[in-house]
VMD Tcl script that builds the backbone (N, CA, C; Angstrom):
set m [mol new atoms 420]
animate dup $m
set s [atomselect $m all]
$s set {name element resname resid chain x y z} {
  {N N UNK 1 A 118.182 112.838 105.124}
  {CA C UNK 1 A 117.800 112.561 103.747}
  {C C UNK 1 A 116.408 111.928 103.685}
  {N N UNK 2 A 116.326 111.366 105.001}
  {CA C UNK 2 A 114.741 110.393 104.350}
  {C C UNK 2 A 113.433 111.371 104.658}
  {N N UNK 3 A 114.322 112.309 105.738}
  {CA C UNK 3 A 113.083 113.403 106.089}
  {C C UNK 3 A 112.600 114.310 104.819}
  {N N UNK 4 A 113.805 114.375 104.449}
  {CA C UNK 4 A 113.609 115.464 102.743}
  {C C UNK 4 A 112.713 114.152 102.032}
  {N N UNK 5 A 113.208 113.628 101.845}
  {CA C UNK 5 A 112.021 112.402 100.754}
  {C C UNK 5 A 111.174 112.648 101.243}
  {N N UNK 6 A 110.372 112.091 102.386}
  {CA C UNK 6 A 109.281 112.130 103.252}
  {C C UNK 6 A 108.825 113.851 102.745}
  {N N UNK 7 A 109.533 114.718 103.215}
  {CA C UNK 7 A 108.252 115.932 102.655}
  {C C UNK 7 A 108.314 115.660 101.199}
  {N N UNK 8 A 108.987 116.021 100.664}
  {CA C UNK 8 A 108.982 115.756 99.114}
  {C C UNK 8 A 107.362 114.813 98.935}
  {N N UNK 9 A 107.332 113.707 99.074}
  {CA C UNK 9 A 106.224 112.818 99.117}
  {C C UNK 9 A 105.146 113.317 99.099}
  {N N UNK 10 A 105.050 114.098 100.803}
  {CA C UNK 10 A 104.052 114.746 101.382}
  {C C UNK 10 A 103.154 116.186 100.234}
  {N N UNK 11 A 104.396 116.698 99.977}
  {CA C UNK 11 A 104.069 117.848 99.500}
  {C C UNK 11 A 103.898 117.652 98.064}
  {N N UNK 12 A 103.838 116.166 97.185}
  {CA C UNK 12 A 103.532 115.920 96.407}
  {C C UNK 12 A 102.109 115.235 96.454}
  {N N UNK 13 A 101.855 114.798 97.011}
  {CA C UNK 13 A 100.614 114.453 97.694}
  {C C UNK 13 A 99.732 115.224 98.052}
  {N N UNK 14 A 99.857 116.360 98.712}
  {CA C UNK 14 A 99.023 117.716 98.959}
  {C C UNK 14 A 98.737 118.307 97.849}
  {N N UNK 15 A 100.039 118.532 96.931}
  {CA C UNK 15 A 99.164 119.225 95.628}
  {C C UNK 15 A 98.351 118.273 94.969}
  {N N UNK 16 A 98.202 116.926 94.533}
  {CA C UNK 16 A 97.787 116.125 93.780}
  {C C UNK 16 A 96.215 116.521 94.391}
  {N N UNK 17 A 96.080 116.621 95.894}
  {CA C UNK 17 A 94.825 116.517 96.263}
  {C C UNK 17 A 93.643 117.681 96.176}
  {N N UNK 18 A 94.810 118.974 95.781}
  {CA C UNK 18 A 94.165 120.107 95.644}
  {C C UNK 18 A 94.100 120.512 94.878}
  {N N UNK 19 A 94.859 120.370 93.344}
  {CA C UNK 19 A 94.546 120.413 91.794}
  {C C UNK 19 A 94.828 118.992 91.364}
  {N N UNK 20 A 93.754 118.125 91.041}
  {CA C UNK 20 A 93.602 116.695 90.551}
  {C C UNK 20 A 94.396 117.062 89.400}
  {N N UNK 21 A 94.681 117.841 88.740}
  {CA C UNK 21 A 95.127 117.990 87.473}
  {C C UNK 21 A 95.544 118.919 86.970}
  {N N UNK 22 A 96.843 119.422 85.934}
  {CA C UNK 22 A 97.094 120.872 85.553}
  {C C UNK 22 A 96.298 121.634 85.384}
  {N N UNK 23 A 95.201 121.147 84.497}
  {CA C UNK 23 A 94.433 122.138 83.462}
  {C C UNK 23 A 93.082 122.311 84.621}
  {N N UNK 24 A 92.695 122.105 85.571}
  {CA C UNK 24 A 91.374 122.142 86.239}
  {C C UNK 24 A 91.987 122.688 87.258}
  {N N UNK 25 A 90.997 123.806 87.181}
  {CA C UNK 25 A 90.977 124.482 88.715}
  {C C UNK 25 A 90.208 124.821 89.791}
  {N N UNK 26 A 89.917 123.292 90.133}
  {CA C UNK 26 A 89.266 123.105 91.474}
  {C C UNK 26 A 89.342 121.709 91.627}
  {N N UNK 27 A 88.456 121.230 92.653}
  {CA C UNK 27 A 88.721 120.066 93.026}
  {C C UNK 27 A 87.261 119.339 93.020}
  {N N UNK 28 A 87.024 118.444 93.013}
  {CA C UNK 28 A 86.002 117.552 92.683}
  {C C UNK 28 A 85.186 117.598 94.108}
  {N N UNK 29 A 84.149 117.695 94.351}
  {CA C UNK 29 A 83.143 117.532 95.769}
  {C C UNK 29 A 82.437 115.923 95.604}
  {N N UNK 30 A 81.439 115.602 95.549}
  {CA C UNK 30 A 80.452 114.404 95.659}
  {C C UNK 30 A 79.644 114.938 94.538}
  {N N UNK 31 A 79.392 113.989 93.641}
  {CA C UNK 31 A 78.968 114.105 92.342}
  {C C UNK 31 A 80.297 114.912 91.336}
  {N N UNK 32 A 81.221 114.867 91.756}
  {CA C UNK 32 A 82.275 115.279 90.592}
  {C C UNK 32 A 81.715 116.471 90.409}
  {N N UNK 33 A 81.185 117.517 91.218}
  {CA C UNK 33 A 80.696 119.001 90.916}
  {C C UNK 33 A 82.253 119.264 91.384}
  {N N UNK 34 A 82.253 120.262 90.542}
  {CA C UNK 34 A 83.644 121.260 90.682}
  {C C UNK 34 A 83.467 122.273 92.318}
  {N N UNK 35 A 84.371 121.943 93.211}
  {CA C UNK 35 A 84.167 123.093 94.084}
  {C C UNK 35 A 85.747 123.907 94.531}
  {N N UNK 36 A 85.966 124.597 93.862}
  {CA C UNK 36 A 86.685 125.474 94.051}
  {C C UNK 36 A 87.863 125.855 95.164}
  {N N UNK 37 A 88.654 125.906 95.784}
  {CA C UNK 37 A 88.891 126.153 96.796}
  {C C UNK 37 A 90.575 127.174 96.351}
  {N N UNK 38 A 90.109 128.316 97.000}
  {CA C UNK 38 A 91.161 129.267 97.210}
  {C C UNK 38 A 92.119 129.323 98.666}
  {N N UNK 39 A 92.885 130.421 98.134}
  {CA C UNK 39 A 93.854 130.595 99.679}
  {C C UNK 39 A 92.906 131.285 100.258}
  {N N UNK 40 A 92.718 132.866 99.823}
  {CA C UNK 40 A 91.472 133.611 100.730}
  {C C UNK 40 A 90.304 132.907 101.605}
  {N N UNK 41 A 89.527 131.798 101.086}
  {CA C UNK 41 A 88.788 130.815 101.817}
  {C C UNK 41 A 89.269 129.997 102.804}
  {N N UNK 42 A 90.606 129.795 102.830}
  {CA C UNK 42 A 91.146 128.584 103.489}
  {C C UNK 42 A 91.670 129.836 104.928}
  {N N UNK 43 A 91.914 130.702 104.495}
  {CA C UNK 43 A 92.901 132.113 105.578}
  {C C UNK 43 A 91.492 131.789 106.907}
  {N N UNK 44 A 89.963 131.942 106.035}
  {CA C UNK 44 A 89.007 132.009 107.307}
  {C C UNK 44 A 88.517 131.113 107.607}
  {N N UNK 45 A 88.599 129.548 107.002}
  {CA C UNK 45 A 87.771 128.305 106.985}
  {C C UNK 45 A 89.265 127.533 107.849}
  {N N UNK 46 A 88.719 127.559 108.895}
  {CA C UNK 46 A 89.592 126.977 110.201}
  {C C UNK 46 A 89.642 125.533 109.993}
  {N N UNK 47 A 88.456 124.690 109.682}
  {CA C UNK 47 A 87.949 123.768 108.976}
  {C C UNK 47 A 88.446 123.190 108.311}
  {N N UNK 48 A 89.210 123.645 107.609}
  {CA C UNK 48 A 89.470 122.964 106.378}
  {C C UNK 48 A 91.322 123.023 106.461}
  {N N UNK 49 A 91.816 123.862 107.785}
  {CA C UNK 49 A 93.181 123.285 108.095}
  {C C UNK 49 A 93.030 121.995 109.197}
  {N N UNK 50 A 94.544 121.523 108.629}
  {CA C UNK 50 A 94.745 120.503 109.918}
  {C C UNK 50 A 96.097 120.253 110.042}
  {N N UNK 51 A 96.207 120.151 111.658}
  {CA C UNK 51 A 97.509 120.183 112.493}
  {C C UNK 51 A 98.600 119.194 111.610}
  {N N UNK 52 A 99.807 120.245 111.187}
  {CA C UNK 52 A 100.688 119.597 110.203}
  {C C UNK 52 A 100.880 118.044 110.965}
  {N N UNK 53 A 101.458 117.491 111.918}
  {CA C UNK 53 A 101.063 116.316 112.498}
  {C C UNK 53 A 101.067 114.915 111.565}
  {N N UNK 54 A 99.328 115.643 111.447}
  {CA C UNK 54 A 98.712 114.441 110.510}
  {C C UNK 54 A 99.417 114.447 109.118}
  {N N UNK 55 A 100.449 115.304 108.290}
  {CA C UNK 55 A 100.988 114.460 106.998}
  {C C UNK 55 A 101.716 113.622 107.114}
  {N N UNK 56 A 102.410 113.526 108.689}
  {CA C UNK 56 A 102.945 112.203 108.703}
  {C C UNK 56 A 102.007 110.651 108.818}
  {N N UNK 57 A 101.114 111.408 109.356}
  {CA C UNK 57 A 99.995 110.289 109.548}
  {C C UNK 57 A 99.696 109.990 107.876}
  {N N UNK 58 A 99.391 110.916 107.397}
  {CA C UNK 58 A 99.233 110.744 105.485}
  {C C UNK 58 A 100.094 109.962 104.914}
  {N N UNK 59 A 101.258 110.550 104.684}
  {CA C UNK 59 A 101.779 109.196 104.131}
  {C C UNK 59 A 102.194 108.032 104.424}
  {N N UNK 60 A 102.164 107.951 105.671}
  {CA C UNK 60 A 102.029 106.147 106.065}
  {C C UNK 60 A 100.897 105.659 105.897}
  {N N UNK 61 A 99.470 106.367 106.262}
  {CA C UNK 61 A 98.446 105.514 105.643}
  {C C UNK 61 A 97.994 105.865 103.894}
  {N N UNK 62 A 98.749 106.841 103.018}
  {CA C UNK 62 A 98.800 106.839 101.550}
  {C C UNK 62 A 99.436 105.466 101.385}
  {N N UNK 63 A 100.990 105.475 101.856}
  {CA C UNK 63 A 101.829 104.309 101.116}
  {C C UNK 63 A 100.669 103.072 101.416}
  {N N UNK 64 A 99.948 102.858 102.857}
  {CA C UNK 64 A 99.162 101.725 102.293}
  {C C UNK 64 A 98.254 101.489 101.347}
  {N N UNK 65 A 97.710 102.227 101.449}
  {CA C UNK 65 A 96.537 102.275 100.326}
  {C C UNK 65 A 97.189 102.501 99.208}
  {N N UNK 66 A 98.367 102.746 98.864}
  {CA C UNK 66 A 98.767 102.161 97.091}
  {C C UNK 66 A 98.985 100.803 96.767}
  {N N UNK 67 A 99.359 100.154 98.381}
  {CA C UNK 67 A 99.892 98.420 98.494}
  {C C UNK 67 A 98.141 98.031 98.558}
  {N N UNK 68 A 97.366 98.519 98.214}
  {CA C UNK 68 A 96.755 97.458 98.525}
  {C C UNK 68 A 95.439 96.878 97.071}
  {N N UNK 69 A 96.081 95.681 97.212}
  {CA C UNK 69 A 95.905 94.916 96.024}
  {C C UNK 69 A 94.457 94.548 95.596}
  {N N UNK 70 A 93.712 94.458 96.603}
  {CA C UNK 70 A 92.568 94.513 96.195}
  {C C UNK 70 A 91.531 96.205 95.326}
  {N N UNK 71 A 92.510 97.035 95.022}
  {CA C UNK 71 A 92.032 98.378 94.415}
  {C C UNK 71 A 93.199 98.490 93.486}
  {N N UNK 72 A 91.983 98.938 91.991}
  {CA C UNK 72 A 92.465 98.574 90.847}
  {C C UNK 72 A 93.171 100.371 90.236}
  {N N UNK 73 A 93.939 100.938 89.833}
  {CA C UNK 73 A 95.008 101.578 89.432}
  {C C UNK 73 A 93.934 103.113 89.602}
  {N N UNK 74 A 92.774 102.632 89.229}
  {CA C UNK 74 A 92.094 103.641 89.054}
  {C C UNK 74 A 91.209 103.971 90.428}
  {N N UNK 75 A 91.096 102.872 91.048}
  {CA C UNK 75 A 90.338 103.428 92.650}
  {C C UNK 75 A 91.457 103.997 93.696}
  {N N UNK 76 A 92.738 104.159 93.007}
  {CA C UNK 76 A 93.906 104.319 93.712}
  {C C UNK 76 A 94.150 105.843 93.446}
  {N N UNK 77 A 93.639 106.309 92.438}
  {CA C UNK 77 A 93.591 108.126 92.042}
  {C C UNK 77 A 92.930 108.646 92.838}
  {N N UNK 78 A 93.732 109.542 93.626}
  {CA C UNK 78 A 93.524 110.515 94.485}
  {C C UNK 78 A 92.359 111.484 94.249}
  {N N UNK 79 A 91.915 111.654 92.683}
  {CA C UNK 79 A 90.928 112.740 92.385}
  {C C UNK 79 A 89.502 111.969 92.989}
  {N N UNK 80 A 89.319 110.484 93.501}
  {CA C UNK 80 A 88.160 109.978 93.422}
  {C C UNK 80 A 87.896 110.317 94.953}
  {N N UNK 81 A 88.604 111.220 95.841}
  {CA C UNK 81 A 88.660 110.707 97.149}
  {C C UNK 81 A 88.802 112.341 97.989}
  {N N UNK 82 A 88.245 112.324 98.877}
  {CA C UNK 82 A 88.471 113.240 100.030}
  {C C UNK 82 A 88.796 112.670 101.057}
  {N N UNK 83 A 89.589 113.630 101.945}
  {CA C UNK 83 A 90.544 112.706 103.243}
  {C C UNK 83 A 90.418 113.959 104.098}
  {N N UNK 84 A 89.867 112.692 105.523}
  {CA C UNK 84 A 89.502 113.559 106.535}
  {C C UNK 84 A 90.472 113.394 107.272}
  {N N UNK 85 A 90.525 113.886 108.245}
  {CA C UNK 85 A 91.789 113.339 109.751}
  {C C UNK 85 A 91.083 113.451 111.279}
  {N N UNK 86 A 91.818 112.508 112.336}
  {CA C UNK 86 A 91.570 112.520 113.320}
  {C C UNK 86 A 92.201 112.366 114.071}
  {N N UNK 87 A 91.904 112.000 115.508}
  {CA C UNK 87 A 92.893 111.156 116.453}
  {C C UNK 87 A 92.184 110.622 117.682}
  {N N UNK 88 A 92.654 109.640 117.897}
  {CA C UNK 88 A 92.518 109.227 119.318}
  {C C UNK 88 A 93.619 109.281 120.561}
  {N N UNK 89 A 93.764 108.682 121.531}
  {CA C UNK 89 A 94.548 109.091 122.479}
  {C C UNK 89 A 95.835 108.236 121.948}
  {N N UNK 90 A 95.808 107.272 121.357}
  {CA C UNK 90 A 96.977 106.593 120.666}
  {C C UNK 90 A 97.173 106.385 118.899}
  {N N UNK 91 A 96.021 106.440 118.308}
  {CA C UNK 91 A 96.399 106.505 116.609}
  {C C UNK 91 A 95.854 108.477 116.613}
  {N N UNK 92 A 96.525 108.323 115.122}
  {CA C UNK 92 A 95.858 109.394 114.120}
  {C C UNK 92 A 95.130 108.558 113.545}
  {N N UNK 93 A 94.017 108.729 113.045}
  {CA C UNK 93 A 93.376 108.525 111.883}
  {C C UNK 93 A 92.975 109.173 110.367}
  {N N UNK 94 A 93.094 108.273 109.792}
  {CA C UNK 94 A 93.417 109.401 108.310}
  {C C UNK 94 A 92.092 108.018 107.524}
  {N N UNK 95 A 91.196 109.197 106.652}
  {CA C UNK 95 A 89.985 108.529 106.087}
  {C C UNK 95 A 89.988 108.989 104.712}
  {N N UNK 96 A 90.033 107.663 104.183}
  {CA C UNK 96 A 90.159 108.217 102.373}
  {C C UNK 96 A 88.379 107.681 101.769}
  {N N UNK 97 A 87.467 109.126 102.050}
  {CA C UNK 97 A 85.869 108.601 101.373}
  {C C UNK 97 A 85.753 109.191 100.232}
  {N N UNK 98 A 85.334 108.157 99.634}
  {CA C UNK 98 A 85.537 107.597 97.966}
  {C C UNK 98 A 84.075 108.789 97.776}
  {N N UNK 99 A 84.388 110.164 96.710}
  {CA C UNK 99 A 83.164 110.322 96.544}
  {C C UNK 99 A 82.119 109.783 95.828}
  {N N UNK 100 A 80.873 110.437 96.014}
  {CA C UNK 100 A 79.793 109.647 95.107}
  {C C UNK 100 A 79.627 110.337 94.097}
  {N N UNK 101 A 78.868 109.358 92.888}
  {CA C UNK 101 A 78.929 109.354 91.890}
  {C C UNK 101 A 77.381 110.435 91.708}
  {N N UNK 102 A 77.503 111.265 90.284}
  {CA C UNK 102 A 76.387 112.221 90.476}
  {C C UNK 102 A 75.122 110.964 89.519}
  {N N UNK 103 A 73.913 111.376 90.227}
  {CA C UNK 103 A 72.605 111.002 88.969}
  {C C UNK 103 A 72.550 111.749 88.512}
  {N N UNK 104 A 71.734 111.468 87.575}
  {CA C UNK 104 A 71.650 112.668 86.273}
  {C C UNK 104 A 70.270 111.949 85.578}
  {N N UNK 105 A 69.727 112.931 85.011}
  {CA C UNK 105 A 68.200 113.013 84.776}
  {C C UNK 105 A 69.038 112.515 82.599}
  {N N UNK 106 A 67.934 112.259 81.901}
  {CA C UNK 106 A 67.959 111.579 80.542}
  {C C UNK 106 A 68.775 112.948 79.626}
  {N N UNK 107 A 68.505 114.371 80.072}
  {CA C UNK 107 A 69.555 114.907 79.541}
  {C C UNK 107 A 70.957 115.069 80.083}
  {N N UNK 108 A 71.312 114.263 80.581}
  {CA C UNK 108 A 72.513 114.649 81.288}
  {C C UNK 108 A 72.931 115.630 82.724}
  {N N UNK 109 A 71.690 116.259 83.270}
  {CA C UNK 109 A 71.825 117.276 83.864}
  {C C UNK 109 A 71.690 116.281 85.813}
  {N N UNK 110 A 73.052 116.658 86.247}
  {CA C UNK 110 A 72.899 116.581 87.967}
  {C C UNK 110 A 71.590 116.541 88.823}
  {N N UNK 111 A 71.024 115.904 89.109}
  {CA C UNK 111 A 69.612 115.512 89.874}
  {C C UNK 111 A 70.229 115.302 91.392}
  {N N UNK 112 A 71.301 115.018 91.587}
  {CA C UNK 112 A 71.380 114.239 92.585}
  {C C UNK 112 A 72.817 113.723 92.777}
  {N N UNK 113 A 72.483 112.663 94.432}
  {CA C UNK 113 A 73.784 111.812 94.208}
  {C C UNK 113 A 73.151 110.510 94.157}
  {N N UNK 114 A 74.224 109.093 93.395}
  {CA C UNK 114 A 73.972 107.651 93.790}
  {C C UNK 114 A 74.449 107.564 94.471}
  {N N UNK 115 A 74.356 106.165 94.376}
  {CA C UNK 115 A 75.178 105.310 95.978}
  {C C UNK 115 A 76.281 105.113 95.512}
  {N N UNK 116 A 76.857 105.401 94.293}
  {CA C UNK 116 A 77.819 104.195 93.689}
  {C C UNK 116 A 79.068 105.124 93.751}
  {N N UNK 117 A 80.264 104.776 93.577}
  {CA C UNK 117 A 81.866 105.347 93.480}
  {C C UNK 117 A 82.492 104.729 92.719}
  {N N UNK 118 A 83.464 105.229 92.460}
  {CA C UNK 118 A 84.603 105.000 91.716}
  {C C UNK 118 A 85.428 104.021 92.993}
  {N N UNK 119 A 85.809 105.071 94.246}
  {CA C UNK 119 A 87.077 104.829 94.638}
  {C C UNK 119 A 86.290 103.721 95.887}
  {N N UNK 120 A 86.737 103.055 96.855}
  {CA C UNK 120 A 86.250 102.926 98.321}
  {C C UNK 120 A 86.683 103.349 99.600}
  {N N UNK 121 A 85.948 103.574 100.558}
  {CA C UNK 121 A 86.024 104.208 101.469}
  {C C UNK 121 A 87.193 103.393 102.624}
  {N N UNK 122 A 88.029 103.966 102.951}
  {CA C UNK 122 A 88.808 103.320 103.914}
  {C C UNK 122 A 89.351 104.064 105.082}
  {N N UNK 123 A 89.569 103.583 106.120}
  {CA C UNK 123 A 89.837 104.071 107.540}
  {C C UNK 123 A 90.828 103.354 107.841}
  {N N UNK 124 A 92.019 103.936 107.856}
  {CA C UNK 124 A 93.473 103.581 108.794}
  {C C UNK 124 A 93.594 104.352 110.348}
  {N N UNK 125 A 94.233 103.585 110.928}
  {CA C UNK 125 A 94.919 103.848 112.312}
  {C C UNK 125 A 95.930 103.821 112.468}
  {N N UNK 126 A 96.745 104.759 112.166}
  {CA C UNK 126 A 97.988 104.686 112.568}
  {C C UNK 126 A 98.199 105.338 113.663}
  {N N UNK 127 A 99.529 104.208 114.603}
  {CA C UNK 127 A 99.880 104.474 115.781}
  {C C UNK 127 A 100.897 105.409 115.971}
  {N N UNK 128 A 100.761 106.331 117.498}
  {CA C UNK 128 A 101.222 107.841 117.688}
  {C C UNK 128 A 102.422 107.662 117.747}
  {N N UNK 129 A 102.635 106.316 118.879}
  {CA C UNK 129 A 104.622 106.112 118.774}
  {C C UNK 129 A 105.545 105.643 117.684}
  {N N UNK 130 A 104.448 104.829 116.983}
  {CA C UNK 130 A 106.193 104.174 115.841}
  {C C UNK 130 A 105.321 104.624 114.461}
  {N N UNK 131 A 104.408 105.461 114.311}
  {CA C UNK 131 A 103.790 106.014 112.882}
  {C C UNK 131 A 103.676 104.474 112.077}
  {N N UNK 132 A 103.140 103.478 112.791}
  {CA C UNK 132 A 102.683 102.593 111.251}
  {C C UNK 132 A 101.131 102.112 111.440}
  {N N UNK 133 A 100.474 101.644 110.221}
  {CA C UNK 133 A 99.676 101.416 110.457}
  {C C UNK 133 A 99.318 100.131 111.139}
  {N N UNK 134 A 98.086 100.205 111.802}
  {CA C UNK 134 A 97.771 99.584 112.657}
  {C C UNK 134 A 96.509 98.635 112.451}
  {N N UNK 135 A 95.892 99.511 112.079}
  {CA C UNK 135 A 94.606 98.795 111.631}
  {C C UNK 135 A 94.235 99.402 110.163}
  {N N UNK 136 A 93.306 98.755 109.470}
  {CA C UNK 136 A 92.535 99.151 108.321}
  {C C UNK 136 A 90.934 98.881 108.083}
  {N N UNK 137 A 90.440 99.497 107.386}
  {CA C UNK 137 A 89.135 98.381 107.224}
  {C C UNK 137 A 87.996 99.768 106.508}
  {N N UNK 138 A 87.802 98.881 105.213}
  {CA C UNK 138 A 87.292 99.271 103.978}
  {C C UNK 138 A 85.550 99.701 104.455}
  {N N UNK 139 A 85.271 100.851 104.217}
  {CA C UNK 139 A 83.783 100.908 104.884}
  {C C UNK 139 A 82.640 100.572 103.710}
  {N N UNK 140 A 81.509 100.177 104.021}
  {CA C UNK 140 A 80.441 99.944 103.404}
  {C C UNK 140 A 79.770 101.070 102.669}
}
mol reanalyze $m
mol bondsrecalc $m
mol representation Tube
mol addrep $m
């Protein structure tokens, strides 16, 4: 039963990250530009899979990052954030970077990126034998 929860979770979590929302269809890049992402793209972009593995690594370092009290309801929305994965010889690592915010020239139009975000950047370690996290620490 907790394994069914656990995907349930997971696979609620995966969609959240790949349509932020019913009505939008794509997903947000750096500067909140819309970038698109299909199945056909994903069949040849090797890149952009990763070893099922890491959703267990996901939601143990998701559930932290909802506990954590210093990020306010809204740096906690998944649409502000891209998540990378990794590993070392003993954690996975799972990286939630907060994208950046677009500049924009006096009519409104994309120039660029700032420095600034919505969400913040964070790096968990979770360990390979008992899946909890291990370490954390909010990047600059």
């Amino acid at each position: 039963m907790k394994r069914l929860r656990q995907f349930a979770i997971v696979s609620a979590c995966l969609f959240v990250t790949t349509a932020c929302n019913a009505g939008q269809k794509c997903t947000y890049d750096d500067g909140y530009i819309c970038a698109p992402r299909d199945e056909q793209s994903l069949k040849f972009n090797q890149q952009e899979m990763v070893p099922a593995v890491y959703l267990t690594a996901w939601q143990v370092a998701y559930e932290g990052f909802l506990r954590h009290e210093s990020l306010s309801a809204k740096q906690k929305d998944l649409q502000h954030y891209k998540i990378g994965f990794a590993e070392s010889a003993d954690h996975y690592i799972v990286i939630f970077r907060a994208l950046l915010l677009a500049e924009k020239d006096e009519n409104g139009n994309v120039i660029g990126l700032s420095r600034g975000s919505v969400g913040k950047s964070i790096r968990y370690e979770v360990d390979k034998a008992n899946m909890q996290v291990q370490r954390w620490q909010f990047y600059k």
